[in-house]
C-alpha positions in Angstrom: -7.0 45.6 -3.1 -3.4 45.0 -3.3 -3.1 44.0 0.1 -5.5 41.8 -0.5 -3.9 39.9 -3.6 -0.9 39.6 -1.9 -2.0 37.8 1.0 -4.2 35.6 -1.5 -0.7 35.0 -3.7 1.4 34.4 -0.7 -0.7 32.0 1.1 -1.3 30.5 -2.7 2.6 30.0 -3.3 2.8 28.5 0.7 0.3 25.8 -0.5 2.3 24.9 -3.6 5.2 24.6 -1.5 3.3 22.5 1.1 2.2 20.0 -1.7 6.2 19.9 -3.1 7.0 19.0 0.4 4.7 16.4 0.9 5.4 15.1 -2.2 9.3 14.7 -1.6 8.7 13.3 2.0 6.0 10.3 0.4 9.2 10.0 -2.6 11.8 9.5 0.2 9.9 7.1 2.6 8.9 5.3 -0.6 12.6 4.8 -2.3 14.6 5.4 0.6 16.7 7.8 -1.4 17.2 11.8 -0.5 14.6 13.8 -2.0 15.2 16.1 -5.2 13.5 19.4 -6.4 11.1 19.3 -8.5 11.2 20.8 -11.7 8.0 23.4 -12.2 
């Protein structure tokens, strides 16, 4: 069961951080500037 949550909240936190990335990249090639972090 834990093994199982794990996985889920791993590949869950990969997705968030997948989306942040994407996010930043569509921010840079639309202002031309360098990305920054988001704040969560």
């Amino acid at each position: 069961m834990s093994y199982y949550f794990c996985q889920h909240f791993f590949y869950f936190y990969l997705h968030i951080f997948h989306l942040i990335l994407l996010k930043n990249s569509f921010y840079f090639k639309k202002t031309g500037q360098a990305p920054e972090m988001p704040v969560l």
